[in-house]
C-alpha positions as CSV (number, residue, x, y, z in Angstrom):
1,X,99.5,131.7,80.6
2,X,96.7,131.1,83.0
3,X,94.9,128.4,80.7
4,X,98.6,126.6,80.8
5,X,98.0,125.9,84.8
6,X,94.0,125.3,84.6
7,X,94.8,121.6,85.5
8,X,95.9,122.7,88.9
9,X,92.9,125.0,90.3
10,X,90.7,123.1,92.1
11,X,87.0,122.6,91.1
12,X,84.4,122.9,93.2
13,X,83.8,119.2,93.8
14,X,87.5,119.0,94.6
15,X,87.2,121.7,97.4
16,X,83.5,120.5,98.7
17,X,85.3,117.0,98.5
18,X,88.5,118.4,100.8
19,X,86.4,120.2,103.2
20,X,84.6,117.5,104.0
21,X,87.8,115.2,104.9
22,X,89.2,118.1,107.0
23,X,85.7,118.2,108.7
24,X,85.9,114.6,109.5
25,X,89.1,114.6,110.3
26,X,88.5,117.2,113.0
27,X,85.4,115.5,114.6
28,X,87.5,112.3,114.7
29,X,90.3,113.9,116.7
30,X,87.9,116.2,118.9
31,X,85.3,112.9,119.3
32,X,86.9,109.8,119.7
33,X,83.6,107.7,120.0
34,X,82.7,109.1,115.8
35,X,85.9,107.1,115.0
36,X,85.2,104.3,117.4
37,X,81.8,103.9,116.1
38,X,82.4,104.2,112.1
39,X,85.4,101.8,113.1
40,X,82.9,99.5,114.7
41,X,80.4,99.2,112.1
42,X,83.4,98.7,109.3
43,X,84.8,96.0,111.1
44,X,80.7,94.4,111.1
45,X,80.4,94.6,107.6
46,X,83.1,93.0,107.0
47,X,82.6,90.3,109.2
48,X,79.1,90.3,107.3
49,X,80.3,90.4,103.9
50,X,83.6,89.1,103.3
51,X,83.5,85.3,105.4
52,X,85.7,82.6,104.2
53,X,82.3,80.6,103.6
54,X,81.0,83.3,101.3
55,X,84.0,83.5,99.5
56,X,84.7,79.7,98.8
57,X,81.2,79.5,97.5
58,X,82.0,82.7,95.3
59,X,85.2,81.1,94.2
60,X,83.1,77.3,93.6
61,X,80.6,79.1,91.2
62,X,83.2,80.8,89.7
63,X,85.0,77.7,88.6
64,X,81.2,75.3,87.3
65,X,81.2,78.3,84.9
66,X,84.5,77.8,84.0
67,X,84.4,74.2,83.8
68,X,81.2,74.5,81.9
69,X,82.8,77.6,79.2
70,X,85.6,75.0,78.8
71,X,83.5,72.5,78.3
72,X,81.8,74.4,75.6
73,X,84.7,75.7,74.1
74,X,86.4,71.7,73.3
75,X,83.4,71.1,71.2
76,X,83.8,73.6,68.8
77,X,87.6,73.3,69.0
78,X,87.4,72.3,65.2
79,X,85.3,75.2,64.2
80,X,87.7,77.6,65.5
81,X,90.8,76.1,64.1
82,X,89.3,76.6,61.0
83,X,87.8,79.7,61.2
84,X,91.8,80.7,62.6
85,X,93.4,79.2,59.2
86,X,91.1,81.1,57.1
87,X,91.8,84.0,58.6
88,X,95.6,83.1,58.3
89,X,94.8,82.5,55.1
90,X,92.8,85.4,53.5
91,X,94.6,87.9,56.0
92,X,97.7,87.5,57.8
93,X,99.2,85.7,55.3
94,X,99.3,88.9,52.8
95,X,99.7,91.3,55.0
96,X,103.0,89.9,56.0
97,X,103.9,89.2,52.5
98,X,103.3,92.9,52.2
99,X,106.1,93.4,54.6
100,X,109.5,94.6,52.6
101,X,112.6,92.3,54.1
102,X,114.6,93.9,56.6
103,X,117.8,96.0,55.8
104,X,121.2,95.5,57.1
């Protein structure tokens, strides 16, 4: 009956992982200048990582290799279509001539 409620005993790394929350929970409460400074230097990073400036260059990069894939991708347009009807062909077609009519 036990090995029925195995999911719900906590592992070791669950209970190191809890203690340590609780332990930072209570320094927080008891020392407000922990939680002021881990607050401060959270707020920095972000300021430091995520700028509007960074992002827009992020998102322009993002969109050459776009435009270049789709680029790509129109010049073998043809060769896909084919290789798609040949597939059709030599697979979909019979396997859904395989497929016995429906039943009413």
């Amino acid at each position: 009956m036990t090995s029925h409620l195995a999911w719900a005993q906590p592992s070791d790394s669950t209970s190191k992982a809890a203690q340590l929350l609780v332990e930072f929970f209570e320094k927080c409460k008891t020392d407000q200048s922990h939680w002021k400074k881990l607050s401060e230097g959270a707020m920095q990073r972000i300021k430091e990582k995520y700028t509007w400036k960074k992002y827009s260059k992020r998102l322009l990069n993002l969109t050459a290799v776009y435009g270049f894939w789709k680029h790509v991708t129109n010049l073998d347009r043809r060769e896909s279509r084919r290789y798609l009807e040949m597939f059709y062909a030599l697979k979909y077609r019979p396997l859904a001539q395989s497929v016995p009519p429906a039943v009413e």
